[in-house]
BALO-656720 format. One record per residue (C-alpha): x, y, z; residue in one letter. Coordinates in steps of 0.05 Angstrom, whole numbers, padded with zeros to 5 digits, always signed. Last residue first. Example, Ala and Ser with C-alpha at 12.3 -4.5 7.8 and 13.67 -1.06 7.14 Angstrom:
REM residues 2
+00273-00021+00143S/+00246-00090+00156A/
END
This chain:
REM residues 207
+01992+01992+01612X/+02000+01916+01604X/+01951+01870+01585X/+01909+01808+01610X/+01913+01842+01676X/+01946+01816+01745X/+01916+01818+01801X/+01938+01862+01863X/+01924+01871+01920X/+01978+01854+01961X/+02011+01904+01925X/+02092+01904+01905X/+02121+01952+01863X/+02067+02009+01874X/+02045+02070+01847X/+02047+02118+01894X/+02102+02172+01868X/+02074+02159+01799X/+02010+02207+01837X/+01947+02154+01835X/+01873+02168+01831X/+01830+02134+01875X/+01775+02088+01866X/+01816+02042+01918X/+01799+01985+01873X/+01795+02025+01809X/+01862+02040+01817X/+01872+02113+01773X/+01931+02137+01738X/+01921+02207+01696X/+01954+02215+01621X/+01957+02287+01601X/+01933+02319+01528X/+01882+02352+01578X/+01865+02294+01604X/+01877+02211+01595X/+01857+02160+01631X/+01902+02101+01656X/+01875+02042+01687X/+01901+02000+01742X/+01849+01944+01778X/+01866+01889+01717X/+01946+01897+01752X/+02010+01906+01711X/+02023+01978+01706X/+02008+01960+01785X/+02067+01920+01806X/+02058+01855+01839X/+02124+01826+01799X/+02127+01775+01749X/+02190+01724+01747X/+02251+01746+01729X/+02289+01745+01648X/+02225+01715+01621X/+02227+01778+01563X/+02163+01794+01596X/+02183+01799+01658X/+02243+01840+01656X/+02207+01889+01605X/+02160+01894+01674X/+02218+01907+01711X/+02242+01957+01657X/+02171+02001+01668X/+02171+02007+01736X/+02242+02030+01737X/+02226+02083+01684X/+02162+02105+01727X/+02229+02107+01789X/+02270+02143+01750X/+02211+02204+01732X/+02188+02200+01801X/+02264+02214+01825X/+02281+02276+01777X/+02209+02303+01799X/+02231+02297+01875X/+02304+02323+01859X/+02362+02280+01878X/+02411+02307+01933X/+02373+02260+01977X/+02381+02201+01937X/+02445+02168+01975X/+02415+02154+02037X/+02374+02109+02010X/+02417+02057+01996X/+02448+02061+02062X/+02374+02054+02087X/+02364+01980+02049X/+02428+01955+02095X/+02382+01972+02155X/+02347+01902+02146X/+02405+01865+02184X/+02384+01892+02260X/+02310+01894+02256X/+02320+01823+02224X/+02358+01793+02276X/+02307+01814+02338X/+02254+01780+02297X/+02294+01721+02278X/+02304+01705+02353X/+02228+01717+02370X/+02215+01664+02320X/+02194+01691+02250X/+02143+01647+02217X/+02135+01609+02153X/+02068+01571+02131X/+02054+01510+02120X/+02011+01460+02078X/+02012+01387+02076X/+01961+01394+02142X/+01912+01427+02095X/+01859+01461+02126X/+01888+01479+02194X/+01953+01497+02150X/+02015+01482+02187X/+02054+01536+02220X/+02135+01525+02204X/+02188+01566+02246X/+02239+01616+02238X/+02300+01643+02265X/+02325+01578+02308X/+02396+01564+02274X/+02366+01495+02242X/+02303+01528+02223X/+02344+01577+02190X/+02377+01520+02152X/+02327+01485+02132X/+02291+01545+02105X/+02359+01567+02057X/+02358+01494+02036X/+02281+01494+02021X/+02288+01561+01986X/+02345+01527+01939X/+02291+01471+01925X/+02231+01519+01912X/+02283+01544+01856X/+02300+01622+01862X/+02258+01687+01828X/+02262+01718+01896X/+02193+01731+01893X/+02174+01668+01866X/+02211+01620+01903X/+02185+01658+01968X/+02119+01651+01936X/+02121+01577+01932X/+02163+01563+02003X/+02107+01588+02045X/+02095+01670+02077X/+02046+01699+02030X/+01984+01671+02064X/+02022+01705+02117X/+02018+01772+02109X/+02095+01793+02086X/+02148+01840+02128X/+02175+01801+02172X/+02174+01733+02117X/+02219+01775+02076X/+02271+01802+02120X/+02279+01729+02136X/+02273+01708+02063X/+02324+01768+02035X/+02379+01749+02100X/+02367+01664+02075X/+02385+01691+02010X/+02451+01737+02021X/+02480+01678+02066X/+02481+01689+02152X/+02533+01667+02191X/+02505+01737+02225X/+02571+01778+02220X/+02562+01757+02138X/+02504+01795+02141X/+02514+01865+02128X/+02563+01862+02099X/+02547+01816+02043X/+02478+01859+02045X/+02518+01919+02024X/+02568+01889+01981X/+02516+01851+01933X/+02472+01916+01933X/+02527+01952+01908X/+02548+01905+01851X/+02469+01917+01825X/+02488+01986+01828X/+02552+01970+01781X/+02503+01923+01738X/+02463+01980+01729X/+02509+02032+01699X/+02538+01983+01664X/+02472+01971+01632X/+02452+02045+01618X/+02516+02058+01585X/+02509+02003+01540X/+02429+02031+01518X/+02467+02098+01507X/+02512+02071+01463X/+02575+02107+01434X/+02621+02108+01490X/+02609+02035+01506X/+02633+02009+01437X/+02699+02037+01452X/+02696+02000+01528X/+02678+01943+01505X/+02643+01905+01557X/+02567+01919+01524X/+02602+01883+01467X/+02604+01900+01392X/+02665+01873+01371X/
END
């Protein structure tokens, strides 16, 4: 039986390999932010929309994009929301446009929290300094690239990154492909392109 699983058909498939390989780092992420968190009374999605809302502009900050990002239900972010409202981390802003509208904000309680459950993202981290700069680019174009596969098979929802932006083009030299942002009218190292700009909007195609 041909099954990612098997361990016989693993041995002989690259693409197999590569899957296992990422569901065990995806089963490191699960332990780290379970750790991290569960001293908090604190579940893995209400820690990603705190550290979330510290880090996002506001117009970003409302139950719709959180759903989004997360690639959750508006109803399970709801819950999640109720629930830190309840425990006094965040609080709602209504829209001076729109009073139907609101946005999410930290309270000085959540604020403190999430500078002390965000550090789970630096254990991670820790563990690619024996990789090479060029070894590292090279994964992380290849990242780029599955997320976006991701998206278009409708496996997660789409992602601000830049392959996928109308400002991104790619131009080609000396038998060499350059990235440029028209938007910055800068050229861009793979090191800087980005998984998630504020900027961005998305093209009609992908690069």
């Amino acid at each position: 039986m041909k099954s990612i699983f098997n361990h016989k058909y693993q041995h002989s498939d690259i693409d197999a390999k590569l899957v296992l390989a990422l569901e065990r780092i995806s089963h490191v992420f699960r332990v780290l932010l379970w750790e991290q968190t569960k001293k908090y009374n604190l579940s893995p999605i209400q820690t990603q929309i705190l550290i979330y809302i510290f880090h996002q502009p506001e117009f970003d900050r409302n139950i719709t994009t959180l759903a989004q990002r997360l690639n959750i239900t508006k109803a399970t972010v709801s819950d999640a929301v109720k629930s830190l409202e309840q425990k006094k981390l965040i609080s709602k802003k209504t829209d001076k446009e729109d009073s139907r509208y609101f946005y999410l904000n930290l309270t000085q309680k959540g604020k403190e929290l999430v500078k002390k459950i965000e550090s789970w993202g630096d254990k991670v981290k820790d563990n690619f300094k024996d990789i090479s700069e060029p070894d590292k680019t090279h994964l992380y174009e290849n990242l780029l690239r599955l997320l976006i596969s991701f998206e278009e098979s409708g496996i997660i929802n789409k992602n601000r990154i830049c392959f996928t932006c109308r400002h991104f083009e790619v131009k080609k030299k000396n038998n060499s492909k350059l990235y440029f942002c028209q938007l910055l009218n800068l050229p861009l190292k793979t090191n800087e392109l980005r998984v998630d700009c504020p900027e961005h909007e998305f093209a009609n195609t992908t690069v």
